[in-house]
Structure formats: structure tokens, C-alpha cells
C-alpha positions as CSV (number, residue, x, y, z in Angstrom):
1,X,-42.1,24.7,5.3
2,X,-40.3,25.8,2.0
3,X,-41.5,24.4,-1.0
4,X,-39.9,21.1,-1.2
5,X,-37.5,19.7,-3.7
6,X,-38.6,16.2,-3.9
7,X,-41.8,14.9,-2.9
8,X,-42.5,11.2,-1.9
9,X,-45.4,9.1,-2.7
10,X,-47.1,6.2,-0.6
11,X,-50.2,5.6,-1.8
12,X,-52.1,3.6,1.2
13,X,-53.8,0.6,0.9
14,X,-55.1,-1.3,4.2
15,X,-51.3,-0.4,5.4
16,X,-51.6,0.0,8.6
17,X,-49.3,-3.0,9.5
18,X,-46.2,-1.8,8.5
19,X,-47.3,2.5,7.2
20,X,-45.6,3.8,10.8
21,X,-42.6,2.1,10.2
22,X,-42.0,2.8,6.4
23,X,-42.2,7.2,7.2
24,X,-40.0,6.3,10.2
25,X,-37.8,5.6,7.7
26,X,-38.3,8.3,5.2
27,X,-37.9,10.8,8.1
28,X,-34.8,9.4,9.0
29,X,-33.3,10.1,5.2
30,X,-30.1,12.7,5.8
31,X,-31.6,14.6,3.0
32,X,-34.3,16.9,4.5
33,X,-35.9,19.6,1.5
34,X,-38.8,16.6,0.8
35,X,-42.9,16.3,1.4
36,X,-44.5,12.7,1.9
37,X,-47.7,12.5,0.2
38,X,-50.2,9.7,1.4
39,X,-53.0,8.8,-0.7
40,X,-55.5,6.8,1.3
41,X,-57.5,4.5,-1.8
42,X,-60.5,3.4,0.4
43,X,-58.7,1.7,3.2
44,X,-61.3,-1.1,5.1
45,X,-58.7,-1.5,8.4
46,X,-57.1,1.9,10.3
47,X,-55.1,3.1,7.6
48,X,-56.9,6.3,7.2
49,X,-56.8,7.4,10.7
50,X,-52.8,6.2,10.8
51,X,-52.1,8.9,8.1
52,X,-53.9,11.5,9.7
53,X,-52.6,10.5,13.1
54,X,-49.0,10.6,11.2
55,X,-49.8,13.8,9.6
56,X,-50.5,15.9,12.7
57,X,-46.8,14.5,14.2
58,X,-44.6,15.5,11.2
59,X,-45.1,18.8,9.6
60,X,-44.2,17.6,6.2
61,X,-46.8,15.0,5.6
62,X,-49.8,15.9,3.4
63,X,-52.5,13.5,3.3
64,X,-55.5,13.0,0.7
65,X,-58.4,10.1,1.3
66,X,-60.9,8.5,-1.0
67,X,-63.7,6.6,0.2
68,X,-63.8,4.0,-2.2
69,X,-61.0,2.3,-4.0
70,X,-59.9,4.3,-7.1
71,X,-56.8,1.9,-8.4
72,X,-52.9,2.4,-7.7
73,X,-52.5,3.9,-11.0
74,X,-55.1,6.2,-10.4
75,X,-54.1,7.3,-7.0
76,X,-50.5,7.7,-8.3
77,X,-51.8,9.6,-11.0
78,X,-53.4,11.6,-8.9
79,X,-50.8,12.3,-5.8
80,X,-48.0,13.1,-8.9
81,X,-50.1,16.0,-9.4
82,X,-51.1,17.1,-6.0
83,X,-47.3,16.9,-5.8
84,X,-45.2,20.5,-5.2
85,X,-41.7,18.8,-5.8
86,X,-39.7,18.9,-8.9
87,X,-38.8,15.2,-8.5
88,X,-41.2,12.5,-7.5
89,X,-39.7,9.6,-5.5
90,X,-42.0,6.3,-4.7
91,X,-41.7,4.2,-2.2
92,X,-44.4,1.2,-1.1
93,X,-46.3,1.8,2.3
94,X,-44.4,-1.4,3.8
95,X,-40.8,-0.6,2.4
96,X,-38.5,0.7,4.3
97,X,-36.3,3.7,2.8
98,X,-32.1,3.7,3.3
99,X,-31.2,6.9,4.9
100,X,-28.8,8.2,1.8
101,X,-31.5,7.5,-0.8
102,X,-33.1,10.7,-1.4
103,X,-29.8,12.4,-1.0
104,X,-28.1,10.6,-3.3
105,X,-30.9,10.5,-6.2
106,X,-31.3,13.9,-6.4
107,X,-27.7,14.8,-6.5
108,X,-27.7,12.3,-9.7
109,X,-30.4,14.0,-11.4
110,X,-29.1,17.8,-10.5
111,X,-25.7,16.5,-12.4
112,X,-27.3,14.9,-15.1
113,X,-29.1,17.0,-16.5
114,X,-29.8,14.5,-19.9
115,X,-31.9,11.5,-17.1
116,X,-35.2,11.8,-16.7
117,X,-35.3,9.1,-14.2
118,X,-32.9,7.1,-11.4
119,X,-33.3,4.0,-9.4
120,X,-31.6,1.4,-7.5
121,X,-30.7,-1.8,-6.1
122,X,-33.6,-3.4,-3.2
123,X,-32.4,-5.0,-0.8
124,X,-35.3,-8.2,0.0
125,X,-36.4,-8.4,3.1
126,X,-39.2,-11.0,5.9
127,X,-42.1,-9.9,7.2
128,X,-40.0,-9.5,10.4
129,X,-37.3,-7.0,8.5
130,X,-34.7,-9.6,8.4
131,X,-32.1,-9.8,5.2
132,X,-33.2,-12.5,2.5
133,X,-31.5,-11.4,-0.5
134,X,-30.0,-8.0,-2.9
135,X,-31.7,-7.5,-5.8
136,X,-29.4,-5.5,-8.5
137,X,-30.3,-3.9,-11.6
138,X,-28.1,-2.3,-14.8
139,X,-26.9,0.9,-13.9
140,X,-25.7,2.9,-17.3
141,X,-28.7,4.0,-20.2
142,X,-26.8,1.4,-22.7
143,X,-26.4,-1.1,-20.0
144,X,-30.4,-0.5,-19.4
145,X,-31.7,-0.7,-23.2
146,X,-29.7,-3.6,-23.8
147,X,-32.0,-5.4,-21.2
148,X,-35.8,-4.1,-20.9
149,X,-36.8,-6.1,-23.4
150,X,-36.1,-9.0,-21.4
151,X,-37.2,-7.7,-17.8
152,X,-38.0,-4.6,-16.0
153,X,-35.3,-2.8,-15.2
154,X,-36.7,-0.7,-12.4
155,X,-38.0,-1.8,-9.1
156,X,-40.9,1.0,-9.0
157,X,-40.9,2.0,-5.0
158,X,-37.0,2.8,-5.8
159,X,-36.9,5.1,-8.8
160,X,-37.0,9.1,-9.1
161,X,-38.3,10.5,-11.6
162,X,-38.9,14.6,-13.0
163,X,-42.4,15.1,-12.3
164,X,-42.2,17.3,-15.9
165,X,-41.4,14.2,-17.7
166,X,-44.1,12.2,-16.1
167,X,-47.1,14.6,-17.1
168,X,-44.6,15.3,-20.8
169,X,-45.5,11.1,-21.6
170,X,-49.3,11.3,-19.1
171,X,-49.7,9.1,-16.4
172,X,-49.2,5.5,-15.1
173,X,-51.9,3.6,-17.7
174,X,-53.9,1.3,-15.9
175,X,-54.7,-0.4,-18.8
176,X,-51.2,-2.0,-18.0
177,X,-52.3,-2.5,-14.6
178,X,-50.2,-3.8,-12.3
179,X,-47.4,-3.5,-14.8
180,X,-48.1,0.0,-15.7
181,X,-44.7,1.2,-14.2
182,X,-42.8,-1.3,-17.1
183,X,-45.0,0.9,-19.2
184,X,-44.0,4.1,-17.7
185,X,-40.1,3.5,-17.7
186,X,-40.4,2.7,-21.7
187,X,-42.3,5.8,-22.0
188,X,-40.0,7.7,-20.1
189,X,-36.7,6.6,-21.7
190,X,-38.0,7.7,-25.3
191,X,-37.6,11.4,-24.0
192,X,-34.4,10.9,-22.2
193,X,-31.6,8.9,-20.4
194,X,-32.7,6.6,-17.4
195,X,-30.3,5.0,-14.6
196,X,-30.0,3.1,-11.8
197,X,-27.4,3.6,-8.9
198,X,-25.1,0.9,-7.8
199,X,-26.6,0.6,-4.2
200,X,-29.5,-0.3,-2.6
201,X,-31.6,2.3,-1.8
202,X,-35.1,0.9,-0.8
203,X,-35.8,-2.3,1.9
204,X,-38.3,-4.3,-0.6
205,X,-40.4,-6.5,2.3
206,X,-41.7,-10.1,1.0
207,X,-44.9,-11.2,2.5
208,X,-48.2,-13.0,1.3
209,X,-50.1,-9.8,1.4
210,X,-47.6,-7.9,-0.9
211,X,-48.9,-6.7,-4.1
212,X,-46.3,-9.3,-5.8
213,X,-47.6,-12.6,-4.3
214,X,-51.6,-11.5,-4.5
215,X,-51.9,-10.1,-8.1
216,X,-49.1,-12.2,-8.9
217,X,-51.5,-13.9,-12.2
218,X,-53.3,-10.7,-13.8
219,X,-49.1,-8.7,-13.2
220,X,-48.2,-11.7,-15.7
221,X,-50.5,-11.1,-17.8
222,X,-50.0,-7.6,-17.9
223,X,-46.6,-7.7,-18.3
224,X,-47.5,-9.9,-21.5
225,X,-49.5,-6.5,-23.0
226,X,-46.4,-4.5,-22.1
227,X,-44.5,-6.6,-24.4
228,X,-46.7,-6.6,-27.0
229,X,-46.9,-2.6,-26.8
230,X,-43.1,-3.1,-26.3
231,X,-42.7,-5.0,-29.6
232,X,-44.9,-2.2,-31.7
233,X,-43.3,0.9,-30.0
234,X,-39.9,0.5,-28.9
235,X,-38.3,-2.5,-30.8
236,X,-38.9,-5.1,-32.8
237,X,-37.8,-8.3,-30.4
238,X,-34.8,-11.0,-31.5
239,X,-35.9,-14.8,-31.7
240,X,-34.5,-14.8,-28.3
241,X,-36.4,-12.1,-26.5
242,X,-39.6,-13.8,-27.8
243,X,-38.7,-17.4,-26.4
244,X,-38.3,-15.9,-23.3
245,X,-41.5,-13.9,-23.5
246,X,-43.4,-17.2,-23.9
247,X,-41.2,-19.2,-21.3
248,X,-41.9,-16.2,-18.8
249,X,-45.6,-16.6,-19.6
250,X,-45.6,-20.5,-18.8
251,X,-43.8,-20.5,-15.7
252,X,-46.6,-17.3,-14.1
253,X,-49.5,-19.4,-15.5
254,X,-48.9,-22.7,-14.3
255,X,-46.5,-22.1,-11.4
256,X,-46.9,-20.8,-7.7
257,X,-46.2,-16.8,-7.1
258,X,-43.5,-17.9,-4.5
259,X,-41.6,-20.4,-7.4
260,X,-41.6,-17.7,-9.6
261,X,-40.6,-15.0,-7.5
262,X,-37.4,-17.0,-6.9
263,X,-37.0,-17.8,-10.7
264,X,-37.6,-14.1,-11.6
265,X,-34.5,-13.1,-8.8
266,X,-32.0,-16.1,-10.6
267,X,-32.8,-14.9,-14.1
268,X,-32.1,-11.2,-13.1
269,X,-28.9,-12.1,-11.2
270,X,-28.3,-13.7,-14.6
271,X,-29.1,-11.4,-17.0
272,X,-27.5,-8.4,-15.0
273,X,-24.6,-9.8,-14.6
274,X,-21.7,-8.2,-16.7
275,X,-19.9,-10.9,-17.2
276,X,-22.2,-13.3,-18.5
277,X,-25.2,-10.9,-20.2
278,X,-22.9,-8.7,-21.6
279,X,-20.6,-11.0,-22.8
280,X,-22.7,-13.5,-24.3
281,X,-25.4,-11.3,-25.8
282,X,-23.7,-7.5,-26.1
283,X,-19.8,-8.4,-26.4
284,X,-19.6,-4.0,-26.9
285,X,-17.8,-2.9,-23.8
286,X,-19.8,-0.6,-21.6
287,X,-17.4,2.0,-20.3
288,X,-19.5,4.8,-18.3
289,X,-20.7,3.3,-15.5
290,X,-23.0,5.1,-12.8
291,X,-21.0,6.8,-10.3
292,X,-21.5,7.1,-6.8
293,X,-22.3,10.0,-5.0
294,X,-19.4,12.6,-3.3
295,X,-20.4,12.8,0.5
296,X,-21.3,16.4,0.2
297,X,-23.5,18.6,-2.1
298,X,-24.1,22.3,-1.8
299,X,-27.5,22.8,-3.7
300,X,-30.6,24.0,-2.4
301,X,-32.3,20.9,0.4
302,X,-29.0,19.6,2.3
């Protein structure tokens, strides 16, 4: 295998449910110049054996295993390095990858040279794979800065990211644990551009076992620290921003994961919406928008 261009990361945690059908999917991408890196973290069910048993059916699979559990950032940390791709894309072991998703992030980031990182829209889906809901995030840098302040504006298992930029700011933090990605994406923009794609680009599955639902209490209070880091490193925060900070807090603390999960999806519909963001809060028009992708590319891992 030539040295790939991209390399994809699934760390592994007790996935053995739904691990077969996420690299289905990955495989199936119409870009083909990628590795999958899976990073067992001390897997009690079959997991470990899966990855192995997936390894030794697709040739561009690399596996790594760790008896005991080391922590996602530490595992991510870890596989970014192990890593022989000049972009890193992330996906969770029970998403499911659309076909035109690696293709079309790396043809953003080969023509825009100034981004050090791309995401996109996730489209929510049951246990069972059926459709519940789009998720959609600001696409343009402006569009972006305007809002992180008031929610992340990446779903992590869809971004992109130049591994050189990732070890230029060092690591996921898990200090900031399970919100260390918030971390990472302000880190990241204060070297250069970010973006997401208008499009979905990852299947985002909803279950009681997701990472979402069972650390749904210490990702608030994460997320709290990130703002407070936030607030020191990036921008001072308006009245606003801090009312919402606190609200945000009181709804995670005293409020089921589920109830919030579904307040979290209005308030981004909200506050992504041009219309009614934009207008009320950042009257400025935004003009550049994030393009789609041309059907073809002649680079190097068509």
C-alpha cells in the first residue's frame, strides 16, 4: 500500500456492536489513498479480536491494543501519531461514514491552503440506523467565530484536520475531558482558518450507550472549564454569552441527558440559522460561503 493521504481514526471502546458496520462504511468511501487506525483502549467484550479479525480482511487497517483503559484523549493522542497521513479524519466506532466524505474534505483542504481544519453536517440517526434528525453547523471562518463562544461548532467524529497543526498546538487535553475536542478546535483556529462543509458527511447514531447520554454530567462540566479557558484565551464573553453559559449549566445539571440533548439540537438550529443568528446578533453580511465540491479532482488518492 502507498503511503496514504489521509488516515482515519476509531479509537475502540467495547464496540463491538456496531465496529463491523462503521469500516463497512469507511471502505465504501469513493475516495481510496486512506489508512483506518483502530486503537483498542482495554476493551472487556470482543472488540479486540473484531479489529484484528477486521484487520487481516482489509489491507489498509492497522490496529494497536492496550490492556487497560488509557482515556479517549490519550488513545487519540496516541493513534494521531502512529498516524502516516497528512490529514487526520475521526470518526466514532458506531458512526457510520457518507461515501463522499473523505473525498470531499480533502479536496477542501488541498484548495485551501489558509484551513487547518474542515467538518460537516451529521445526520442523527436510532440504534437501528433509521433517520431522526440533521444536525447543521456554520460553514465560513467568520460565520464560525461569530458562534463558538456560544456552542461547539464541530461535531468531532466529522472534522479533518492537518496532522501538522495538531502536534503545532499538542494534543487533545484531557484535562478538558470529554470536551477536549471544544478545546482542540479553539486551539486550532488561533493558527489558522477552520470550516465546515454544507452537507452531512458522518451518520451520528443516538443510543443509551453513546458517549453523549453516559458522560452526559462530567461533558457539562467540562464544557464549563472550556469556557472559562475560552473567556481567558480567546475572548472576553458579552453579557449575553455569559447568561447562556450559566443557563446551559442549569439545564445539564438538573435535567435528563435525553431533555437536553433535544434542547442542545433546537438551540443549534437556532443559533445557526442565518436568518435569525446573524441577523439579530451579527447584522454584517457574510458573503463567502463554503462551496461544494466539483465532482472530480486530479490530485494524488482518487
Amino acid at each position: 500500500m502507498k503511503k496514504p493521504l489521509v488516515s482515519v481514526i476509531i479509537p475502540v471502546y467495547n464496540g463491538q456492536s456496531y465496529l463491523k458496520e462503521t469500516i463497512l462504511s469507511v471502505q465504501k468511501s469513493n475516495y481510496k489513498n486512506f489508512e483506518i487506525i483502530l486503537v483498542n483502549d482495554g476493551s472487556k467484550d470482543k472488540s479486540k479480536e473484531l479489529c484484528y479479525k477486521l484487520k487481516k480482511k482489509y489491507k489498509n487497517i492497522r490496529v494497536f491494543s492496550f490492556k487497560k483503559n488509557r482515556g479517549l484523549s490519550n488513545i487519540l493522542n496516541y493513534a494521531v501519531r502512529k498516524a502516516k497521513g497528512k490529514y487526520i479524519a475521526r470518526i466514532n466506532q458506531d458512526d457510520l461514514m457518507v461515501v463522499n466524505r473523505i473525498f470531499s474534505q480533502v479536496y477542501f483542504l488541498e484548495n485551501n491552503l489558509d484551513h487547518v481544519l474542515v467538518g460537516g453536517n451529521l445526520k442523527l440517526i436510532s440504534e437501528k440506523g433509521k433517520p431522526i434528525d440533521v444536525l447543521s453547523y456554520p460553514q465560513t471562518d467568520q460565520e464560525i467565530r461569530n458562534n463558538w463562544l456560544y456552542l461547539n461548532s464541530f461535531a468531532d467524529p466529522a472534522v479533518m484536520y492537518r496532522k501538522k497543526t495538531f502536534l503545532k498546538v499538542g494534543n487533545y487535553d484531557q484535562n478538558f475531558y470529554p470536551a477536549d475536542d471544544y478545546h482542540l478546535w479553539f486551539r486550532m483556529g488561533q493558527t489558522g482558518k477552520v470550516a465546515n462543509l454544507n452537507h452531512v458527511v458522518i451518520k451520528f447514531r443516538v443510543h443509551d450507550e453513546a458517549a453523549t447520554v453516559k458522560l452526559h454530567k462530567k461533558m457539562i462540566e467540562s464544557t464549563k472549564k472550556v469556557h472559562e479557558w475560552a473567556a481567558e484565551n480567546i475572548q472576553k464573553p458579552s453579557l449575553l454569552v455569559t447568561l447562556y453559559w450559566k443557563t446551559q449549566y442549569f439545564l445539564a445539571k438538573y435535567f435528563s441527558p435525553q431533555f437536553n440533548f433535544i434542547i442542545y439540537r433546537l438551540i443549534k438550529k437556532v443559533i445557526y440559522s442565518k436568518s435569525q443568528f446573524e441577523t439579530i446578533f451579527f447584522p454584517k453580511k457574510i458573503i463567502n460561503r463554503v462551496k461544494t465540491h466539483p465532482k472530480t479532482f486530479n490530485f494524488s488518492g482518487q
